[in-house]
C-alpha positions as CSV (number, residue, x, y, z in Angstrom):
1,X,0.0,0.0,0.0
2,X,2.6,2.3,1.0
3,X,4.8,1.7,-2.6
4,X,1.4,2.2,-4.3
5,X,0.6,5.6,-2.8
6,X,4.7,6.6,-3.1
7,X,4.1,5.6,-6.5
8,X,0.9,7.8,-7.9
9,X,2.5,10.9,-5.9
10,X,5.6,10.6,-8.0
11,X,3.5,10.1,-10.9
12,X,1.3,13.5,-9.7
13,X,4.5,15.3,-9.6
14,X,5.6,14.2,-13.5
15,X,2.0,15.4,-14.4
16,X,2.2,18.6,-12.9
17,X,6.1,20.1,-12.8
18,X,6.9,20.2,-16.5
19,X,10.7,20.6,-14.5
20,X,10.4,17.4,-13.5
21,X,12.4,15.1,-15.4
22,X,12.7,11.5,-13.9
23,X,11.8,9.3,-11.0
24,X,15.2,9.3,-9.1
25,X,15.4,13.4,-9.0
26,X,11.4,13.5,-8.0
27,X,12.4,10.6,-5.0
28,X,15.5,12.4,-4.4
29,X,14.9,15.7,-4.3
30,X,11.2,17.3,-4.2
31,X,9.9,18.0,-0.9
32,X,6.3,17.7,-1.4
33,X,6.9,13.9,-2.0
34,X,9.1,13.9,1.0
35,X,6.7,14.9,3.5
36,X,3.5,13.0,2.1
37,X,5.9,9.5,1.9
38,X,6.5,11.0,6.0
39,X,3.2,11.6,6.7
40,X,1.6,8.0,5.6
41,X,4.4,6.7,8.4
42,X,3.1,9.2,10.9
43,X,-0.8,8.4,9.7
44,X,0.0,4.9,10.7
45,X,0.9,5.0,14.0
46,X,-1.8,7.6,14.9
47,X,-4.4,5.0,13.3
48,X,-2.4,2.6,15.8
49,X,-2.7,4.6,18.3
50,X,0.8,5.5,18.6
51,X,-0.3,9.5,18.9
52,X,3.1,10.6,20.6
53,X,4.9,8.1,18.2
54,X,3.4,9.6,14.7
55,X,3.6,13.3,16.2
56,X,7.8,13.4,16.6
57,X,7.4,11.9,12.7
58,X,5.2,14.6,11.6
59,X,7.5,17.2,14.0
60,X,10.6,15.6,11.9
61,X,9.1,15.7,8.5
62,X,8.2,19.9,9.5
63,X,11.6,19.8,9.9
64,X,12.9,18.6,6.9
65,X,10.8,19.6,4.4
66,X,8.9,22.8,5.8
67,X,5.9,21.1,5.3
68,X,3.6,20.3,8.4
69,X,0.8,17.9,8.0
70,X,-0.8,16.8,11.1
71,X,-0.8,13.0,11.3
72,X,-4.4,12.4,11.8
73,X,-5.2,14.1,8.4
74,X,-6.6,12.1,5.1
75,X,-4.4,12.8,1.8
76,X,-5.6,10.6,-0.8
77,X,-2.6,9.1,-2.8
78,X,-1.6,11.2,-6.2
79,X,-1.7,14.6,-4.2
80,X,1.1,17.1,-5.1
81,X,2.7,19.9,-3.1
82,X,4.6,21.7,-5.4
83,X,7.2,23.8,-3.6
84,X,5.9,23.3,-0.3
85,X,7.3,25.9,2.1
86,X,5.1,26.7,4.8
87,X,2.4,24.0,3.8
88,X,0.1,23.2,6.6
89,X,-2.7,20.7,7.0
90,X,-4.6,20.2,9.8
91,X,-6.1,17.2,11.8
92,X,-9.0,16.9,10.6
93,X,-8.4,17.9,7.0
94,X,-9.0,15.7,4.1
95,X,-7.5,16.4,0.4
96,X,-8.7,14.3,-2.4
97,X,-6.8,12.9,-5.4
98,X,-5.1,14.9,-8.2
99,X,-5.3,17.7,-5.9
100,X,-2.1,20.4,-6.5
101,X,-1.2,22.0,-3.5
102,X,1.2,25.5,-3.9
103,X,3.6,26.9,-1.3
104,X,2.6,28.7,1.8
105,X,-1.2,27.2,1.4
106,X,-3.2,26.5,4.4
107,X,-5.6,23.8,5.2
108,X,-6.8,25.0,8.2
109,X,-9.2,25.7,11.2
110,X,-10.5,28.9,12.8
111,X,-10.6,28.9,16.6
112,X,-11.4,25.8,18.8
113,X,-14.4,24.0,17.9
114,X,-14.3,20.2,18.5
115,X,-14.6,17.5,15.7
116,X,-14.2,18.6,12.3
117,X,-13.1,21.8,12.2
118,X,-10.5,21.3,8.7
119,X,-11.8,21.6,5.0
120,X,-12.4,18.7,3.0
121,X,-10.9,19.3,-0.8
122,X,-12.2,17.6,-3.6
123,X,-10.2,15.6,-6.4
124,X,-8.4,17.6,-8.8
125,X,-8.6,20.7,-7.1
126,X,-5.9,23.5,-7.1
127,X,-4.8,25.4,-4.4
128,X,-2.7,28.1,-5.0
129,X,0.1,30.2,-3.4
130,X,-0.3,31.3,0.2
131,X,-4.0,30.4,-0.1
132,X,-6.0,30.2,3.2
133,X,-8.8,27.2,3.1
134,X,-10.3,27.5,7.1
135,X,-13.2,25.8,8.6
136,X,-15.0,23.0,8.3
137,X,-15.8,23.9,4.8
138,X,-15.7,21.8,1.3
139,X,-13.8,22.7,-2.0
140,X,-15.6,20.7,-4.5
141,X,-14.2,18.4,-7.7
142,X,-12.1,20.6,-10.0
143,X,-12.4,24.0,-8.0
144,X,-9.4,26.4,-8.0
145,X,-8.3,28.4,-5.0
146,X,-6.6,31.8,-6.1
147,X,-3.2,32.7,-4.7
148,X,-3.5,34.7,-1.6
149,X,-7.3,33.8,-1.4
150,X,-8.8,33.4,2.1
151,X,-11.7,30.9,2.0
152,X,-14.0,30.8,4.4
153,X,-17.5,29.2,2.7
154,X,-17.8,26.6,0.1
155,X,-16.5,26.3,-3.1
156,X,-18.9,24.4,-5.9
157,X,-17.2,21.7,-7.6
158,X,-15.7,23.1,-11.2
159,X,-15.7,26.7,-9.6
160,X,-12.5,29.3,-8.9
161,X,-12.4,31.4,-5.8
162,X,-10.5,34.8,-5.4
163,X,-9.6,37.3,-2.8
164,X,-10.2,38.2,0.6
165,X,-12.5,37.3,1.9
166,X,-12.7,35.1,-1.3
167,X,-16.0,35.2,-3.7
168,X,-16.8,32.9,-6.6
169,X,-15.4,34.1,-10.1
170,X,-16.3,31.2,-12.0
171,X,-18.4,28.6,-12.4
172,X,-18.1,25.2,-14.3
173,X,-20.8,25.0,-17.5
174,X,-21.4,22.3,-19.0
175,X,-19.0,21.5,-21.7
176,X,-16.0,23.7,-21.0
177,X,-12.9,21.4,-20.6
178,X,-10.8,24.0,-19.6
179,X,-12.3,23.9,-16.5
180,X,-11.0,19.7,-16.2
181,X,-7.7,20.3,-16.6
182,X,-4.7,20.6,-14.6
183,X,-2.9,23.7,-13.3
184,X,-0.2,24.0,-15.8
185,X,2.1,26.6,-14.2
């Protein structure tokens, strides 16, 4: 299981970095895949009950790779962080498949409620540079996240929300690919 997911997140990176040019440098050198391979460890030990165990590996995975991703938190295999400074996910988030996440992006909460209190993201969403995704809110299928953007409500599937507080720019129609397709830097 673990070999499977390590492999569709290298495969997500060679989809989405047109820089990246083979396996071995994406293994070797590309942060993003670093901390997800780190975080499935630390997933499985707070699954196990191991909470103190799978916190030091998400504490040493921050410190490696400047990404934090609480260990309790569902990432779906074939996610990407692309540059992934100052990444954060929180407990309770879950981030589907295909979904491109951009440096200094936060999957986040907004004060102390209990239970989920993290956004779920869809599959094959974007979320872009130094975006803020807080609350227990949803990013649907195919929605985009504008850099900088501070969501705070819903996002419809197919959709693309800008600016702060961030408000709907665009919505999927029927029939317009564009809005299916990968963020192509």
């Amino acid at each position: 299981m673990f070999f499977k997911r390590l492999r569709a997140d290298v495969a997500a990176a060679k989809r989405n970095d047109p820089a990246a040019r083979s396996v071995a440098e994406i293994l070797l050198t590309y942060s993003g895949v670093h901390a997800l391979s780190m975080h499935r460890t630390a997933n499985f030990f707070y699954r196990a009950g191991l909470k103190l165990t799978a916190r030091i590996i998400s504490q040493f995975a921050k410190f490696l790779t400047g990404i934090e991703i609480h260990p309790a938190a569902k990432i779906a295999a074939g996610v990407f962080i692309d540059h992934g400074a100052g990444v954060v996910i929180g407990e309770t988030a879950e981030v589907g498949e295909g979904t491109v996440l951009y440096q200094g992006c936060t999957l986040g909460g907004t004060g102390k409620e209990c239970g989920k209190r993290h956004p779920t993201v869809g599959r094959n969403c974007v979320i872009s540079a130094g975006a803020k995704v807080l609350g227990n809110i949803t990013v649907g299928d195919n929605a985009k996240v504008g850099a900088g953007a501070v969501v705070l409500k819903d996002v419809p599937p197919g959709s693309t929300a800008v600016g702060v507080p961030a408000r709907i720019i665009l919505k999927e129609r029927p029939g317009d690919e564009n809005l299916q397709q990968p963020d192509a830097h």
